[in-house]
N, C-alpha and C positions, 0 to 999 in steps of 0.2 A: 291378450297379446297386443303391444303395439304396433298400431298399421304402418311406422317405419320400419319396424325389427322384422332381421331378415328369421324365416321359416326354419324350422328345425332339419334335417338333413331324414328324410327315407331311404328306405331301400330302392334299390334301382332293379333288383330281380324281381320278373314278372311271375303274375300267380297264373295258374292257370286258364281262369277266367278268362285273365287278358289276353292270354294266348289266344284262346278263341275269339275273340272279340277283334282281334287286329288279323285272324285268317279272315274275316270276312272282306270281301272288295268293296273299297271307297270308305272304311272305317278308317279313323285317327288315329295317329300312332298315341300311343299311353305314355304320358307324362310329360307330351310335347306342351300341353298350353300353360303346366306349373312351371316348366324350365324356361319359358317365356318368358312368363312373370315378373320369376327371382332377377331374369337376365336386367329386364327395364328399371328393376327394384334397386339392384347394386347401381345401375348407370346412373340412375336420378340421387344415388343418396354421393356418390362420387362427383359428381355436380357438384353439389349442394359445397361436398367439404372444400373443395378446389377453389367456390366463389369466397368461402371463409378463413382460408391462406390467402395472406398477401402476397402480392410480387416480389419477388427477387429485387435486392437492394440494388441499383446501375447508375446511381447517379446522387451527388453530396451538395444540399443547398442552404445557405445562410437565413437563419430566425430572429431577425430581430425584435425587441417590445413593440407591442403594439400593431404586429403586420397586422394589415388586412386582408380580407376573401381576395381582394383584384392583386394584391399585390404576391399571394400565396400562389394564387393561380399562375402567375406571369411569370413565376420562380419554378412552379412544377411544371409549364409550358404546358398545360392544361386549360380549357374553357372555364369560366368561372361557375357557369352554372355545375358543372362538374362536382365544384368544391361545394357549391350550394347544396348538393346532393347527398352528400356524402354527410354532410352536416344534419341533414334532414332526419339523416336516417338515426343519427343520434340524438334526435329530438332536440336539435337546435337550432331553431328559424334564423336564420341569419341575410343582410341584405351585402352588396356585394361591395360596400364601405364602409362594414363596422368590421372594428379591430377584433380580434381574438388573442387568447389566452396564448401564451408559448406554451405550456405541454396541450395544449387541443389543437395549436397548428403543427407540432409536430407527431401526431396523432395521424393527421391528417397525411401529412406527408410521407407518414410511414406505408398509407395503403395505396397511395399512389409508387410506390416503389423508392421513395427518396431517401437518405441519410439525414440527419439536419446539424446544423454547429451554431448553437445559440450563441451570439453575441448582442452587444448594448448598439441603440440606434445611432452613439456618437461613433462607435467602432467599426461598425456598416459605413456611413459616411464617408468617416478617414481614409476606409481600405478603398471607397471609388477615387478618392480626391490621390491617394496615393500610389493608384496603378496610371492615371492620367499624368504624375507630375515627371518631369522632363528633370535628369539629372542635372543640366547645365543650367537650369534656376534655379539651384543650390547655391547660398551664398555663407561666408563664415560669421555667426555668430557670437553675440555678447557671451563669456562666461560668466553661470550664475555660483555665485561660491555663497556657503553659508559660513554663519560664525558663531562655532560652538564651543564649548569648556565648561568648566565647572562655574557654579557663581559668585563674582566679585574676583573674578579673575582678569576682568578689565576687555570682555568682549566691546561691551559698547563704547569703553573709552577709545581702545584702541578706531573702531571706526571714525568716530568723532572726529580724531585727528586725520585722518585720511580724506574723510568731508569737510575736516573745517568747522563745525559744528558740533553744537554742546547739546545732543540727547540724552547722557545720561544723567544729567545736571535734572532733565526735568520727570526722569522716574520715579515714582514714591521710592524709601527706602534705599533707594541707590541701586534697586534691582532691576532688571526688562521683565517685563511680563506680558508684553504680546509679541508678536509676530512683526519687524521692521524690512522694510525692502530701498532700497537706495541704489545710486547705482555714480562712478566714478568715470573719470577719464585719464588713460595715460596712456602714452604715445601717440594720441590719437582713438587708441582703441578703447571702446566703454567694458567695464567692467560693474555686475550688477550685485550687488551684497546683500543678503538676508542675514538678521538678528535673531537668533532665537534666544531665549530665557536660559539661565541655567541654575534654575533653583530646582529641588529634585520633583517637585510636582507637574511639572511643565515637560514633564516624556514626552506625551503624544503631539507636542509643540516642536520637540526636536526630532522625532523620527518625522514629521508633514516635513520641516526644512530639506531633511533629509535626501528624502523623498524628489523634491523636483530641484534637486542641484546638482550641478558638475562637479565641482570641487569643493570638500570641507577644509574649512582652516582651522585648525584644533588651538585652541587658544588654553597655553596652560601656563601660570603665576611662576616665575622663578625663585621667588623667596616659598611657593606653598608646597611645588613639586602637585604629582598627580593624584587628585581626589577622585571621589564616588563618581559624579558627574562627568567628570573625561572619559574614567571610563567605559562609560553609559554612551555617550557621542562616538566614538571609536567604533562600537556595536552597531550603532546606525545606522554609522558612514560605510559600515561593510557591511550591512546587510543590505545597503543602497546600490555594492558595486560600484563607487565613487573614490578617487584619490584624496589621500590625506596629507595636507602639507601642515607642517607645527609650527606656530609662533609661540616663541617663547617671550612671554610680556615681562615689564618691570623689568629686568636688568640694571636697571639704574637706583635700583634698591641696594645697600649696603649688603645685605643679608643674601645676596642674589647668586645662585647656586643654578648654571645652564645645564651644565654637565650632568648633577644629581638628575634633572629633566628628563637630560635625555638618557639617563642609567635606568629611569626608570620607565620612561617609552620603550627600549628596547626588551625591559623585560616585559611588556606586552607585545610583543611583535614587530614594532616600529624602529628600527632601526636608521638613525639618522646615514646622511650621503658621507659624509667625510668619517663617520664610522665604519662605513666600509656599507652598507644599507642602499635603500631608496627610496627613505623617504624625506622632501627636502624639510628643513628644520633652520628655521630663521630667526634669531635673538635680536628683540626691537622691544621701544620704548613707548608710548602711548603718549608717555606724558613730555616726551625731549623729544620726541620725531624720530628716532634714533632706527636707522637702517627699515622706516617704512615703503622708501622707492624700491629697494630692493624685494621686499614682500609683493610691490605689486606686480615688477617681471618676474618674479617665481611665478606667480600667479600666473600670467600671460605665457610663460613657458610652457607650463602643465596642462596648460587648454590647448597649444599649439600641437602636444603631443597628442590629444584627445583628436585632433579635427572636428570641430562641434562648426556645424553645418545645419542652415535651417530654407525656407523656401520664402521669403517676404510677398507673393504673388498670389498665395493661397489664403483660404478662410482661417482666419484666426482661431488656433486651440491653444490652451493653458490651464492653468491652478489658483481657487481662490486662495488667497495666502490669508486674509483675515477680513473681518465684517462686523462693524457695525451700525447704530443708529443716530444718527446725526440729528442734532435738533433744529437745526434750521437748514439742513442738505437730505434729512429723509437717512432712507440706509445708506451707506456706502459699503465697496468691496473692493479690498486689495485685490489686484488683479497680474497673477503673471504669467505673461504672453510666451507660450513655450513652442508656436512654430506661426507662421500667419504674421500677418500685418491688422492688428486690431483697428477701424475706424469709429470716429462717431457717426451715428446714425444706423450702425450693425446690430442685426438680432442675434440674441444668443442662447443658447438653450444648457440651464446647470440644472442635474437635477428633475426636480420635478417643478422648475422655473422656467419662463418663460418672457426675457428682459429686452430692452432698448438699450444700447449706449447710449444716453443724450446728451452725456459731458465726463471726458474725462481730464484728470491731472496730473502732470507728475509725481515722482518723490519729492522735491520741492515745493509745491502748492503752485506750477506753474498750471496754466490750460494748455491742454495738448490738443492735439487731429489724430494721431493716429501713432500707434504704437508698436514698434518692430520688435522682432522675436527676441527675446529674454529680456523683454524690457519690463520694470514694475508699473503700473499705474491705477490711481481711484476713479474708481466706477461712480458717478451717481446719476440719479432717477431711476432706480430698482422699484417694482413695485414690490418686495419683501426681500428679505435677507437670506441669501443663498448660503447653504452648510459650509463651514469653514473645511479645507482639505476637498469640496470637489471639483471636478473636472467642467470647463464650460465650453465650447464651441459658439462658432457662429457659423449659422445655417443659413441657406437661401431659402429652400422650400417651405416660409413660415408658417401654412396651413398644417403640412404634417407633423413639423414642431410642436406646434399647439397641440397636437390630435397623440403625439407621444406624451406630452406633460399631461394633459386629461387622465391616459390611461396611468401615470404612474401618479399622479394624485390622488385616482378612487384606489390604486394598490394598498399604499400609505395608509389611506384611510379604514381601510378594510382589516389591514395589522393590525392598525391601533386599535380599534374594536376588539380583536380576536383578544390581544395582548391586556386588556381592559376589563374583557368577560371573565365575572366569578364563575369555578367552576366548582360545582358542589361535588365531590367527593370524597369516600371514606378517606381518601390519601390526605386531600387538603383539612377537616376534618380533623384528623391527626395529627397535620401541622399545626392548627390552630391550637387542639390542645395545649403541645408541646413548646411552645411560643408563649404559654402563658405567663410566664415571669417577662417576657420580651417586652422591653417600651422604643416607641418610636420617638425619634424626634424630627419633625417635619421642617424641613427648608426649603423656603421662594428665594432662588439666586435671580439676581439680575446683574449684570456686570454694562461696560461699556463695548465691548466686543465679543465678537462669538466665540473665537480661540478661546478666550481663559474662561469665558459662563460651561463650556462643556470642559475645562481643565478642573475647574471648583469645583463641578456636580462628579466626576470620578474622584478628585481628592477626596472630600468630606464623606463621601458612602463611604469609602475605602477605609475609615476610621468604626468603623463600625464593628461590635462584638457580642461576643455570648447573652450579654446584659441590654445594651444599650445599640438600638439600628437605626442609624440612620438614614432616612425618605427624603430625599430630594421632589419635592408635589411637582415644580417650575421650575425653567430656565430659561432665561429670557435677555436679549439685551435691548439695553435704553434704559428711563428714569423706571423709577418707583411709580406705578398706577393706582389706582382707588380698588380696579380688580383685583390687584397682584396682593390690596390690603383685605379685600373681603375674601378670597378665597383664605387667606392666611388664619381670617378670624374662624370662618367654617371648621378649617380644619386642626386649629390649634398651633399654626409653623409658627419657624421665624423668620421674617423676613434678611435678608442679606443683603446691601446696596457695595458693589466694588464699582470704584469708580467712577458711581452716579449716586445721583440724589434722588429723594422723593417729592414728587408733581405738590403742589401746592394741597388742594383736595384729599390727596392721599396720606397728606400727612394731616391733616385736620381728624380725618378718617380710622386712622390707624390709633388715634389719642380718643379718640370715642369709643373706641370697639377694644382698647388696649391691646393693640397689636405691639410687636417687638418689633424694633427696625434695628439692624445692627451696620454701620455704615463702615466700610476700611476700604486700605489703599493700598496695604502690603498681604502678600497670602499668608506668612507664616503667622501674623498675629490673629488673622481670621482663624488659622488652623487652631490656635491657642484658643481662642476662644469658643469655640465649637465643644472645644474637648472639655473644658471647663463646664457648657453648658449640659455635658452628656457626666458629668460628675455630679449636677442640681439633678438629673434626673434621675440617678438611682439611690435605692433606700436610704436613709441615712444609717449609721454605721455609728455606734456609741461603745464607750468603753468605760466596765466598771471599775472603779477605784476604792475599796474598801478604808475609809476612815479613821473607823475605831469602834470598839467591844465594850457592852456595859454586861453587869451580872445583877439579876434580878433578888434583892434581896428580900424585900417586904412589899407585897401588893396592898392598898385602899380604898375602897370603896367610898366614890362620892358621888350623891345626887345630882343629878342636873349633868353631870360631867363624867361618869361612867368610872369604869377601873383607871387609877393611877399604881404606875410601879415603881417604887423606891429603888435604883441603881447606881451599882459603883462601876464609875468607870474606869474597866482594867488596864486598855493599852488607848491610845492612840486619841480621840476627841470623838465628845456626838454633836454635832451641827443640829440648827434647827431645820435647816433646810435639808438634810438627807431624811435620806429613807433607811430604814427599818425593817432588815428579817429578822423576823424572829426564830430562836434553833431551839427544840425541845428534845434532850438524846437523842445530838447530833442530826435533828432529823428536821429541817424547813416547815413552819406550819402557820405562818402569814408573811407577808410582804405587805407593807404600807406604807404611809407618810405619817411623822411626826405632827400630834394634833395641839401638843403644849408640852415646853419643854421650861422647867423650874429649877432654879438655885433657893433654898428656902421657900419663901413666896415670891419669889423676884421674877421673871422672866428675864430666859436667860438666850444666847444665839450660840453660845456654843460653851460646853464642860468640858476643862480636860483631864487626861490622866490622872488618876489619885482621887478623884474628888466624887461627891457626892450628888445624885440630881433625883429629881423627880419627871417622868417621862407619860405623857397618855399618849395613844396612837388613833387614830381616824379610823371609826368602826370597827374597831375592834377591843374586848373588852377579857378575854380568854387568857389571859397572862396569869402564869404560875409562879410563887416562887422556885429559884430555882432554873427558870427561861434564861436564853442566853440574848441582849441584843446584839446585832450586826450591823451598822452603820455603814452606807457606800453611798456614792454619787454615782452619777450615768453623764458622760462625758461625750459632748458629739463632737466626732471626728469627719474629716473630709475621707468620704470613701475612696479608694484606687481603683483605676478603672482596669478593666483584665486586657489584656493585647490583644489588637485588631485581626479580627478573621482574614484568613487567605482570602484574597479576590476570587 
């Protein structure tokens, strides 16, 4: 029996024995020191379970990454050796400034009686900076509008003429393919523009714009009416919860049709203002200026309607809007300021980054000091290039800073491993078998910014199928390296240059090792070309053409030179260069290449119809009168590749 478990239940009627035994005087009563026993037995094991329920839930506190013991403590209003304790007992030495896990401090929290609500250390921050800030340091803000539509529907012209300035002159292609931020002035008041791309690979380019703007300007062609792409931007803008106003470009096209525009905005739910609607809808020219003052008080009206209000007195938060590597400025990072007054000499925390401002610029290439809320500006002296789309802060407490990017860098690193680790099982196994017809083709992208090197590595998988899968190994932006060439040679890739070139060495490198370097400036031909490349990759694909029929009339035996068979040929021609089935009733009984094919003693390249030859074939010598020949070619064709797997 175990010495916790409680005793079996006896009977409680005495025998006689005891009867006697308890008449005598100063005897013990019968069964008093068992029911003692059980009593201290139940009390100690009811202990035991009361210390091993928690307390009652009385109170809710915030888990940021990375807390630590002192700061866990100072949030449960508990001593810290307390938490040290409690840690102990789960076999985790811990000192009273190393950070913990979010589910082990909320672990924690839970036996101290707390609730917990995980949030990110930039969002702890905020919420202090934002119960401190004073309504009346509220001031009205730049509106940030984006400018989306389909592509070639004259988003970047149209800004150009608004700036004054010819960007779209200097795009490859005539298309945008990163991320632009600019910013305007009228009345007085600055108004802040984002470009995005509107070619259909460049989604996750337009939902980021999306993403941190007031107002979308939907830009759609009055000679094209509404394409794919608008109504992808439309989707955006409303999953954004952002106003949509319509420019209607070109006008000044012969061909130019507002109305069809807007017949068919409204049958997506946009109904224009003087259609009886709300939403405004402006016909303007890009190319004559033609009614663009008025787009930009639309513009000024619909932000007035919003009250976009920001606090210039507070630490600067925002969105990197794009990033790359500059060759003689290091990384750079588009930078917009979406509440705060950005200064140089500000720390800032994106990510698992931990950066200096030490110079920034405008949209123009001016130098600036300091940058008010929705204003765009370049960041440089990073010491690496921060994730295009995230959020960055500026912090004052830079010890803790650091001691958050620490922990979310061994996080990072920890994925990668797990994500990295072969795992041998019957399942994987199984895929391998099943895979075995599968070829890879390996691609090292490197682009000139971060936006499109992760817009190409979702494009090109995405082309991927039954047959042919495409591995993206790298992505990377800046030149072509020597690494970016050996890892390529290891693994068989091809390398992919947008926008950039290859380093001197790596191009010596890559011609030694024959690496492939494929360099372009527009995506759709890269797209083309990828796909072509995933057509070299699978089997080749040949197709028979049957030539023409010989009948075996009379076979000969010559030395040195094996069986010849004297044939008339019945229909079509026999070539010297085809091949040869042979059919014996109706039934295949070799396949070969022609070994010598004779007109008389002549050699001949080809017999036709009607006519007589002499035919031997390569190893083989088993020809009857009687055999049938069959003459065919093998014809290589380009294979068709099967349509791209679901994402």
């Amino acid at each position: 029996m175990h010495p916790t478990a409680l005793r079996p239940e006896v009977s409680t009627v005495p025998t006689e024995q005891q009867r006697r035994h308890a008449a005598k005087p100063g005897a013990r009563q019968p069964g008093r020191k068992r029911d003692e026993d059980e009593g201290n037995l139940r009390e100690r094991i009811s202990k035991r379970t009361a210390v091993l329920e928690p307390p009652p839930i009385d109170r809710e506190i915030t888990v940021a990454e990375g807390i630590t013991v002192k700061e866990l403590s100072e949030k449960l209003g508990v001593k810290a050796n307390l938490v040290i304790k409690k840690l102990v007992e789960k076999k985790i030495f811990a000192t009273i400034n190393q950070t913990l896990d979010v589910k082990l401090a909320e672990e924690i929290a839970r036996e101290f009686g707390a609730s917990t609500n995980q949030v990110s250390y930039e969002e702890e921050s905020t919420q202090e900076v934002e119960l401190a800030e004073d309504a009346k340091e509220l001031v009205r803000r730049a509106p940030v509008v984006t400018i989306m539509g389909h592509v070639d529907h004259g988003k970047t012209s149209l800004l150009d003429a608004i700036r004054q300035t010819d960007v779209a002159g200097r795009e490859a292609g005539g298309i945008t393919q990163h991320i632009g931020a600019y910013h305007v002035e009228k009345n007085g008041r600055k108004i802040v523009f984002i470009d995005t791309p509107g070619h259909q690979a460049f989604t996750r380019m337009r939902a980021r714009g999306a993403k941190v703007t007031d107002i979308v300007v939907l830009v759609v062609s009055a000679d094209d009416g509404v394409m794919p792409q608008t109504l992808e931007a439309i989707d955006h803008a409303r999953a954004a919860s952002v106003p949509i106003l319509v420019a209607i470009n070109k006008i000044d096209k012969p061909d130019a049709q507002p109305d069809r525009v807007k017949q068919q905005l409204s049958d997506r739910g946009l109904l224009a203002e003087d259609w009886g609607g709300d939403v405004v809808m402006v016909p303007v020219s890009a190319k004559t200026g033609q009614n663009l003052d008025l787009l930009l008080e639309m513009i000024l009206l619909v932000a007035d309607i919003q009250d976009l209000k920001a606090n210039p007195n507070r630490p600067a938060t925002g969105t990197i809007l794009e990033a790359k590597l500059d060759r003689g400025r290091g990384p750079v990072a588009t930078m917009l300021v979406r509440n705060g007054t950005l200064r140089v000499g500000d720390f800032f925390i994106c990510g698992a980054l931990f950066n200096k401002v030490r110079a920034m610029f405008d949209d123009r290439g001016n130098p600036a000091k300091e940058a008010e809320p929705s204003m765009p500006v370049e960041v440089i002296g990073l010491e690496d290039l921060p994730e295009v789309g995230d959020n960055f802060q500026v912090v004052s407490d830079t010890s803790k800073a650091k001691q958050i990017v620490i922990y979310r860098e061994s996080k990072a690193r920890d994925a990668a491993m797990a994500k990295g680790a072969r795992v041998a099982s019957l399942a994987s196994l199984n895929q391998q078998f099943a895979e075995g017809e599968l070829k890879d083709l390996n691609l090292i992208i490197k682009a000139d910014v971060g936006g499109t090197a992760e817009v190409l590595s979702d494009t090109l998988q995405q082309l991927s199928n039954e047959k042919v899968r495409v591995r993206v190994l790298r992505t990377g932006v800046g030149a072509i390296t020597e690494d970016d060439v050996l890892l390529a040679s290891a693994s068989e890739a091809i390398i992919i240059g947008f926008n950039v070139r290859p380093e001197r060495n790596a191009q010596s490198t890559a011609e030694q090792q024959k690496v492939d370097i494929r360099l372009h400036s527009i995506i759709y031909e890269l797209i083309d070309e990828v796909q072509r490349a995933m057509t070299g990759l699978l089997e080749p694909v040949y197709k028979e053409t049957i030539v023409g029929h010989a009948e075996v009339r009379e076979t000969f035996r010559i030395s040195k030179v094996g069986t010849v068979a004297g044939c008339y040929v019945s229909d079509g021609a026999i070539r010297r260069d085809a091949q040869i089935r042979v059919l014996r009733d109706g039934e295949v009984v070799h396949t070969g290449r022609i070994e010598a094919l004779k007109r008389f003693k002549n050699d001949a390249s080809e017999v036709k119809n009607g006519l007589e030859c002499g035919i031997s074939l390569v190893n083989y010598n088993n020809i009857q009168v009687g055999d049938r020949f069959e003459a065919f070619t093998m014809e290589r064709i380009a294979p068709e590749l099967p349509a791209p797997t679901a994402p």
